[in-house]
TIRO-2110 file (N, C-alpha, C; in Angstrom, 1 decimal):
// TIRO-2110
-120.2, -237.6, -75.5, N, 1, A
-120.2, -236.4, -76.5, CA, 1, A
-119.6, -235.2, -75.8, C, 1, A
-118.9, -234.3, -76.5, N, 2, A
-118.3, -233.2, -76.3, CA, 2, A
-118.6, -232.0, -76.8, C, 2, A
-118.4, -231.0, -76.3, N, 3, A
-119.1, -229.6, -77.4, CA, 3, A
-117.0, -229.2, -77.6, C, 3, A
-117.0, -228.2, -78.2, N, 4, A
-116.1, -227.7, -79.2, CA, 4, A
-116.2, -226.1, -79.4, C, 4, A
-115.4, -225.8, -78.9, N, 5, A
-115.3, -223.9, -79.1, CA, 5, A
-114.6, -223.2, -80.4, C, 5, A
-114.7, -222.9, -81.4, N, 6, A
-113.9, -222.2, -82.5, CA, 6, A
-114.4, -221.0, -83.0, C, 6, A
-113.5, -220.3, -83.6, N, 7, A
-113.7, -219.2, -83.8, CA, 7, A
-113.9, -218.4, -85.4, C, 7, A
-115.2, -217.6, -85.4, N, 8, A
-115.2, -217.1, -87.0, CA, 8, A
-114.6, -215.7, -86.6, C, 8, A
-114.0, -215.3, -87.5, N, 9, A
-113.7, -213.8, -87.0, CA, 9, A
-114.6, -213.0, -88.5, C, 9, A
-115.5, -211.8, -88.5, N, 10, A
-115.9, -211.0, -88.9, CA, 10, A
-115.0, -209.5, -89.1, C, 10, A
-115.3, -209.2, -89.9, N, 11, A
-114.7, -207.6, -90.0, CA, 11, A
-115.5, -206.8, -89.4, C, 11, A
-114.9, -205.5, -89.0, N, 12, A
-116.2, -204.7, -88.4, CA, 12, A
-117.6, -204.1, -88.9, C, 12, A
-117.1, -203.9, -90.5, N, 13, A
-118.3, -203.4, -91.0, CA, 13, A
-119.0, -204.5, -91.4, C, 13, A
-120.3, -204.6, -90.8, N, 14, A
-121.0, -205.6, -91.5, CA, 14, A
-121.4, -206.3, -92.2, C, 14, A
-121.4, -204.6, -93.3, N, 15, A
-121.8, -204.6, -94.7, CA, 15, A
-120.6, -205.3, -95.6, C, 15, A
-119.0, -205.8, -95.1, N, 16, A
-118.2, -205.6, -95.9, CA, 16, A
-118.2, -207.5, -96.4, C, 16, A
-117.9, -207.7, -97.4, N, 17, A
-117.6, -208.8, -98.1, CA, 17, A
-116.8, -210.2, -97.5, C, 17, A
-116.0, -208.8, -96.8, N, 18, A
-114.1, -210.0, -96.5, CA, 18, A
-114.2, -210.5, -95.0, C, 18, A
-114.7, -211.4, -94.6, N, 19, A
-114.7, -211.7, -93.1, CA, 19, A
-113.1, -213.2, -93.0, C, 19, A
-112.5, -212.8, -92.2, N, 20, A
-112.0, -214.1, -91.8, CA, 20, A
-112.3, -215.0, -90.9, C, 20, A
-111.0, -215.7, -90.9, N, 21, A
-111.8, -217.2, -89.5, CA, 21, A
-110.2, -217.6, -89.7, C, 21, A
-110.6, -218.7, -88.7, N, 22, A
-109.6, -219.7, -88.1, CA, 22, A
-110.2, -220.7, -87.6, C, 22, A
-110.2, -222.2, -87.7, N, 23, A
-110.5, -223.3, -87.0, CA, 23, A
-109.4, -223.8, -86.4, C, 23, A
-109.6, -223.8, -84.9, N, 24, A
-108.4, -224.4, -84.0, CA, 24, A
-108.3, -226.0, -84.4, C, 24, A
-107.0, -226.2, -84.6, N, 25, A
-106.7, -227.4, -84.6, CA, 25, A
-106.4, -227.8, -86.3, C, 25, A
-106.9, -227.0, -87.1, N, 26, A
-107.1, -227.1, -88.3, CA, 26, A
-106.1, -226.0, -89.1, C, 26, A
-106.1, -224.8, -88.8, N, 27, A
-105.5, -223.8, -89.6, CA, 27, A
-104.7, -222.6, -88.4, C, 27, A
-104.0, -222.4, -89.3, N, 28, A
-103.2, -221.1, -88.0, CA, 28, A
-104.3, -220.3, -87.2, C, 28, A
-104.1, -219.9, -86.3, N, 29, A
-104.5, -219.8, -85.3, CA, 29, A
-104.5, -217.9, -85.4, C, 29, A
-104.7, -217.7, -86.5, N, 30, A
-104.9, -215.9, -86.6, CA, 30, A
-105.4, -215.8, -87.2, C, 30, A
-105.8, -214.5, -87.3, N, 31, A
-107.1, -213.8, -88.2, CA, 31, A
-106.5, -213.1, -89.4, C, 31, A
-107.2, -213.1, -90.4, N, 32, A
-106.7, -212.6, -92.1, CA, 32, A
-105.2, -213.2, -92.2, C, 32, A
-105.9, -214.6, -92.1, N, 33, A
-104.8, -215.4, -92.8, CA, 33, A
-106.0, -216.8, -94.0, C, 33, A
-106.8, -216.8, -93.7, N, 34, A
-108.0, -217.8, -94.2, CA, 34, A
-109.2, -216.6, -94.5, C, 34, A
-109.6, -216.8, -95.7, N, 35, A
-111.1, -215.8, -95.4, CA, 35, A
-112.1, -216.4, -96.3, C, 35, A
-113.4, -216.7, -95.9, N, 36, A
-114.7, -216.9, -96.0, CA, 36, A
-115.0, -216.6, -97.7, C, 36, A
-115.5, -217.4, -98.2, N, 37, A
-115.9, -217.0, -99.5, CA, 37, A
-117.2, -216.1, -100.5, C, 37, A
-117.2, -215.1, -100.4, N, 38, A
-118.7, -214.6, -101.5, CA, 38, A
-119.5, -214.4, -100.0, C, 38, A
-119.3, -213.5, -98.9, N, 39, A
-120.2, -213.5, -98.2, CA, 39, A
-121.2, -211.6, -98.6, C, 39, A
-122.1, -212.4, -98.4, N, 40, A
-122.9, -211.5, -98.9, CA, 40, A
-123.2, -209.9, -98.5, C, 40, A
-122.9, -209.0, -98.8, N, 41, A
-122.6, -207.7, -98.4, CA, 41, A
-124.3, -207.2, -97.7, C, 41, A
-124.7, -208.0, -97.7, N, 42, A
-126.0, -207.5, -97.3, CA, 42, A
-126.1, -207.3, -95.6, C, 42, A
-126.2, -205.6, -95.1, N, 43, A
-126.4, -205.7, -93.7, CA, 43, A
-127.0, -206.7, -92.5, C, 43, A
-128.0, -207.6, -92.8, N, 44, A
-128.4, -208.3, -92.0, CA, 44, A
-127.9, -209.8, -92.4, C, 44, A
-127.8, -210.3, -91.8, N, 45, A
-126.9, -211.7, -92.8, CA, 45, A
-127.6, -213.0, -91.4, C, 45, A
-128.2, -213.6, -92.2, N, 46, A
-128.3, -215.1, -92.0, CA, 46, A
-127.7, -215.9, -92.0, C, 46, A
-127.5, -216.8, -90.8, N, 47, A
-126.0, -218.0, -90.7, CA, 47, A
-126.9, -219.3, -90.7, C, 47, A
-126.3, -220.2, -91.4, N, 48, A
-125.9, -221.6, -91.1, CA, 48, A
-125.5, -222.0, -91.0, C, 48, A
-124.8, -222.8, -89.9, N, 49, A
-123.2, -223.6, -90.0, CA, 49, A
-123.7, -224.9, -89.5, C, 49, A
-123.0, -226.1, -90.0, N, 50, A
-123.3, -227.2, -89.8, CA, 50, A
-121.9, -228.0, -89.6, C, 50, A
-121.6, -228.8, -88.8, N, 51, A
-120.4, -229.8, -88.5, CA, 51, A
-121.3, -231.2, -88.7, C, 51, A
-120.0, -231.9, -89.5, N, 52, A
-120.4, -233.6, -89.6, CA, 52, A
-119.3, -233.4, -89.2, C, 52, A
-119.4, -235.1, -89.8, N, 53, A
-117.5, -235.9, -88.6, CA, 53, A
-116.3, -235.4, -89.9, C, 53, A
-117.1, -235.0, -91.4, N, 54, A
-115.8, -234.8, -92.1, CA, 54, A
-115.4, -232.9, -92.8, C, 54, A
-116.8, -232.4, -92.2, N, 55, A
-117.0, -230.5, -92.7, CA, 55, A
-117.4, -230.0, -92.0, C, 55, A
-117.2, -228.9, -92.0, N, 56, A
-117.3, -227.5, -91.4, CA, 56, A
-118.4, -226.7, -92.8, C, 56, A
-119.6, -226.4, -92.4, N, 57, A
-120.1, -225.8, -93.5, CA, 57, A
-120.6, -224.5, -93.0, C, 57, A
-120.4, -223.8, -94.1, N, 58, A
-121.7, -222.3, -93.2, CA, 58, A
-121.7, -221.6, -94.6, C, 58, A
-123.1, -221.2, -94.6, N, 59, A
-124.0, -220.6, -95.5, CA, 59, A
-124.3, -219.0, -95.0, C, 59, A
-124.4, -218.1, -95.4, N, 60, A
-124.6, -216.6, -95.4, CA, 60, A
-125.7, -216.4, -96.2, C, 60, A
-126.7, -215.8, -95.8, N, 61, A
-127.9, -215.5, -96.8, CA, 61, A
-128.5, -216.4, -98.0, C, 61, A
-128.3, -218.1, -97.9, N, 62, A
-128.4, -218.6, -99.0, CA, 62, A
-127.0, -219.3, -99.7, C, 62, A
-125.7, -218.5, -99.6, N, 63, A
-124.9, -218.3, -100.4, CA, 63, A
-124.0, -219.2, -99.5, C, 63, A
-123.2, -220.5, -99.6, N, 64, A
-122.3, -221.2, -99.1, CA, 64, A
-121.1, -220.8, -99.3, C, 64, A
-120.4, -220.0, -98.0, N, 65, A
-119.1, -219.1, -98.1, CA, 65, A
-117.8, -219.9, -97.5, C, 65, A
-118.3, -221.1, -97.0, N, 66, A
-117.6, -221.9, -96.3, CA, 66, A
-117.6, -223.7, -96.3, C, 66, A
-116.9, -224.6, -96.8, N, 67, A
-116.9, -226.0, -97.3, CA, 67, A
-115.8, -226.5, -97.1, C, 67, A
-115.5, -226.6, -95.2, N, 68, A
-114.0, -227.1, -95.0, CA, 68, A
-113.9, -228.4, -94.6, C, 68, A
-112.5, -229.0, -95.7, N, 69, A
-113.0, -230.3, -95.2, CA, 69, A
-111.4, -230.6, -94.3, C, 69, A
-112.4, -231.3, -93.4, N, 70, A
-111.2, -231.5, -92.1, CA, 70, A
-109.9, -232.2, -92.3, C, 70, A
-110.0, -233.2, -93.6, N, 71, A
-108.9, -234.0, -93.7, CA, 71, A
-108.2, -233.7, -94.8, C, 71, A
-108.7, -233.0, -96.2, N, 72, A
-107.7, -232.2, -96.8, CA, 72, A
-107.3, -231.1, -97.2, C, 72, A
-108.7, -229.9, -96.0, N, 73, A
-108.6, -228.4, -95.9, CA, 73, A
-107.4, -228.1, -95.0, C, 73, A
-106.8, -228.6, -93.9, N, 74, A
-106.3, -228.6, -92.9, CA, 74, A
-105.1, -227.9, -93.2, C, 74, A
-104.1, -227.0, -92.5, N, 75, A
-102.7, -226.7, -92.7, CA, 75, A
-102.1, -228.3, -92.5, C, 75, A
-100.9, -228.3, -93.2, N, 76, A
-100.1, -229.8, -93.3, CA, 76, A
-99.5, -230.2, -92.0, C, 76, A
-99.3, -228.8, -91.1, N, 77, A
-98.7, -229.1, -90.1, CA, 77, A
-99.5, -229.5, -88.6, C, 77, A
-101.0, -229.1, -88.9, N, 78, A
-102.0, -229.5, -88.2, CA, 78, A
-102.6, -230.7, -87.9, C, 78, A
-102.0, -231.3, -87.3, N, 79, A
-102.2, -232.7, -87.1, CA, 79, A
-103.6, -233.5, -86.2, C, 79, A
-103.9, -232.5, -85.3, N, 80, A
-105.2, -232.7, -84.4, CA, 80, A
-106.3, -232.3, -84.7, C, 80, A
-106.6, -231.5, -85.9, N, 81, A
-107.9, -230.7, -86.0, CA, 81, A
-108.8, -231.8, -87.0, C, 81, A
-108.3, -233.1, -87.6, N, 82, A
-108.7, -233.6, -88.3, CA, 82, A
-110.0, -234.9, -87.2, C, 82, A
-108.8, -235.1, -86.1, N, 83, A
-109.3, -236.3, -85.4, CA, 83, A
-110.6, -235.5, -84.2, C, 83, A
-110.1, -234.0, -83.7, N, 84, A
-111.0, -233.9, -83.2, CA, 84, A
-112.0, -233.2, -83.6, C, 84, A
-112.4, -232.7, -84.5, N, 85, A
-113.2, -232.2, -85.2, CA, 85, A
-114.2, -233.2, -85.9, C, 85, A
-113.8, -234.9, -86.1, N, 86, A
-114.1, -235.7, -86.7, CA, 86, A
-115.1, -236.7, -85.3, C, 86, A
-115.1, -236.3, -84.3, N, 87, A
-115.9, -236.6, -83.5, CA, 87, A
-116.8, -236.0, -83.0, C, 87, A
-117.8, -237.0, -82.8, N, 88, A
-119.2, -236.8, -82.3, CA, 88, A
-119.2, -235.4, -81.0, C, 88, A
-119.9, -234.6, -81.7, N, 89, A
-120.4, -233.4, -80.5, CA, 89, A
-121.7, -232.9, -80.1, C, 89, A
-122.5, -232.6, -79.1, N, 90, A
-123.8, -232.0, -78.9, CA, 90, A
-123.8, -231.2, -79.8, C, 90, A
-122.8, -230.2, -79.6, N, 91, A
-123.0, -228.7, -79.9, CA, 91, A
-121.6, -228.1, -80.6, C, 91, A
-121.6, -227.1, -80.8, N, 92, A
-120.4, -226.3, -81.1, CA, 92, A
-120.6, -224.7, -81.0, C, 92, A
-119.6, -224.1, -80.3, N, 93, A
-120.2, -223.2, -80.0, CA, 93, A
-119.0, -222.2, -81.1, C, 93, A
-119.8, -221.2, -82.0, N, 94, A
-119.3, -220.3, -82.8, CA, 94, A
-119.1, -219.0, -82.0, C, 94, A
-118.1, -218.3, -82.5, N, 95, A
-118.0, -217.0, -81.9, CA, 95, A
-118.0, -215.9, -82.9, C, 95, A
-118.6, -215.0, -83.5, N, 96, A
-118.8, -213.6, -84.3, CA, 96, A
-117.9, -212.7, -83.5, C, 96, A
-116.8, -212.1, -83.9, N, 97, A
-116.4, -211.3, -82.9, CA, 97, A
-116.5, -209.8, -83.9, C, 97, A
-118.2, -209.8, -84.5, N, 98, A
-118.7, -208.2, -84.5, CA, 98, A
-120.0, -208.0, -83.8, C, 98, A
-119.8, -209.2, -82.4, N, 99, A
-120.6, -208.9, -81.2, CA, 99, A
-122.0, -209.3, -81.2, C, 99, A
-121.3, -211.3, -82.2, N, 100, A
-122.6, -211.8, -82.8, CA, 100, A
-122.5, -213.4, -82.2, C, 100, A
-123.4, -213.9, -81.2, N, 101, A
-122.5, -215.2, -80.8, CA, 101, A
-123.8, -216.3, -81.5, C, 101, A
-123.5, -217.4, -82.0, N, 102, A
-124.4, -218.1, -82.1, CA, 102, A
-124.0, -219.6, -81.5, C, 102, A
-125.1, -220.6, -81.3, N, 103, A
-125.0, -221.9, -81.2, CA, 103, A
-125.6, -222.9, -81.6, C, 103, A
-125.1, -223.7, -82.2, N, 104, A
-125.8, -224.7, -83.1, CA, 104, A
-126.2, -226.2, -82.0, C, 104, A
-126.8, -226.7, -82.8, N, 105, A
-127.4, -228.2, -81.9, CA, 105, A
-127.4, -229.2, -83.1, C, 105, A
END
């Protein structure tokens, strides 16, 4: 088994709606180019994120802002984020870059 580093990117204000992301291997590799769906404007916000061998999921307050599926979410030209993301990992480590780190098991 392997752990896995990717990145959510956040806006600064907490409170704000629009956060982006990027999954390496899966989608370009910049920020406000992909963004997070219906995330809840509410200042304290509750994460879930969950990886199987075929999603990327993460929930905000209840509210599912995120349902990526690795094999036909992917940019077309991304050819690796399918195979490795589709394997078995301990962990994955998320990154909040509004100075919020979490890790799942």
């Amino acid at each position: 088994k392997q752990w896995y580093q990717r990145r959510v990117r956040g806006c600064e204000n907490t409170t704000s709606s629009r956060w982006s992301y990027y999954i390496g291997g899966c989608t370009v590799d910049d920020y406000n180019v992909q963004f997070l769906n219906n995330v809840p404007p509410d200042k304290v916000k509750h994460w879930i994120i969950n990886k199987t061998s075929t999603h990327l999921n993460i929930v905000c307050n209840k509210v599912t802002v995120l349902n990526f599926n690795f094999a036909t979410d992917s940019d077309p030209d991304k050819t690796d984020g399918k195979h490795n993301w589709s394997r078995e990992a301990e962990s994955v480590l998320i990154y909040f870059d509004v100075k919020l780190l979490l890790i799942m098991q």
